[in-house]
N, C-alpha and C positions, 0 to 999 in steps of 0.2 A: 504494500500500500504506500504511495507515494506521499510526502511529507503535504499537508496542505495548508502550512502556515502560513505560504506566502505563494499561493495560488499562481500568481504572474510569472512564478517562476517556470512552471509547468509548461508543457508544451505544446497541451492542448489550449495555452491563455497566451500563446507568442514567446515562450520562453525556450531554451532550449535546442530539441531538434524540431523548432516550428519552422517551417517555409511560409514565403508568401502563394496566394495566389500566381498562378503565370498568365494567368486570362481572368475578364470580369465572366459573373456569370451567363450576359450576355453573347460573351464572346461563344461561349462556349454550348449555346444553343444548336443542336442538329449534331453535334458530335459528342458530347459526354451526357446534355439534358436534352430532354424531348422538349418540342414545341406543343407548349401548352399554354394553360391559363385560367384563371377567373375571372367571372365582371359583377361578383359578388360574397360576402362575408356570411350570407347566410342562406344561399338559397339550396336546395335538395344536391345532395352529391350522389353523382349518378356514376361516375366511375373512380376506381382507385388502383394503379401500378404499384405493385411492392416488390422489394428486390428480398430474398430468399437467400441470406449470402448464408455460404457454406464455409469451409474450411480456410478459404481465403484469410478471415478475420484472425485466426489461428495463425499466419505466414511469420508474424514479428514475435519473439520471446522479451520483446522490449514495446510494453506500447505507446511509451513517449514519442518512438516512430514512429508512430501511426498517427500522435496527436489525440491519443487516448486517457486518460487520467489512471488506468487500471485495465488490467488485462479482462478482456470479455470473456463472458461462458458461451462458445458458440450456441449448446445444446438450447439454453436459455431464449437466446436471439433469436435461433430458428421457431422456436414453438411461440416465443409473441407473435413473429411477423406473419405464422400459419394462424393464432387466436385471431387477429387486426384481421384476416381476410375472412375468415367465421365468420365475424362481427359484419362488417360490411355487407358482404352477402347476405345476413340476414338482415339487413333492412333494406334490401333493394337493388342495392351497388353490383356492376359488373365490375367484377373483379378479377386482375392479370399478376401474375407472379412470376418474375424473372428469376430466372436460375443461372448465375452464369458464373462459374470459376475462375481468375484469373486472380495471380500472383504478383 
C-alpha cells in the first residue's frame, strides 16, 4: 500500500512515473475513443460500451506505472464491469462489451 500522506507524490496525482498526455482527448477521437456523445444530463440511456479488461491490468508488478495508486484485483474488475452490464441491460440499455488483450 502506497504511502498516502502526501498524495501529489503519487503517480496517479502527477508524481513520479506520471507522463503527460501526448494528444488532447480530442485528438484522439477515431483512434483510441469512439465518436460519440450526449446532448443531455439526464435523458434515458439507451446504450452502454464496456471494456472487459483481462489480464492486461495484471502486465505491471508496479502500479505506479500504470498510474495506479494500488495494485488491482483483476478477478474483482472483471465481475463489476460483467455486474455494470447486468444492470444496464436490465433496465433497457443495449449493451456491448469489449474484450481485447493487449500489453
Amino acid at each position: 500500500m502506497p504511502d498516502r500522506s502526501q498524495p501529489l507524490n503519487l503517480s496517479a496525482y502527477g508524481g513520479g512515473s506520471w507522463s503527460p498526455r501526448k494528444q488532447s482527448i480530442t485528438e484522439e477521437l477515431g483512434s483510441v475513443w469512439a465518436q460519440c456523445g450526449i446532448n443531455s444530463e439526464c435523458s434515458r440511456l439507451r446504450t452502454v460500451l464496456l471494456h472487459r479488461p483481462g489480464n492486461s491490468l495484471a502486465a505491471s508488478e508496479n502500479p505506479a506505472t500504470q498510474k495506479f495508486l494500488e495494485e488491482l484485483g483483476v478477478n474483482c474488475v472483471t465481475v463489476e464491469v460483467d455486474e455494470l452490464g447486468k444492470a444496464a441491460g436490465a433496465i433497457g440499455c443495449l449493451t456491448g462489451v469489449l474484450h481485447r488483450e493487449s500489453v
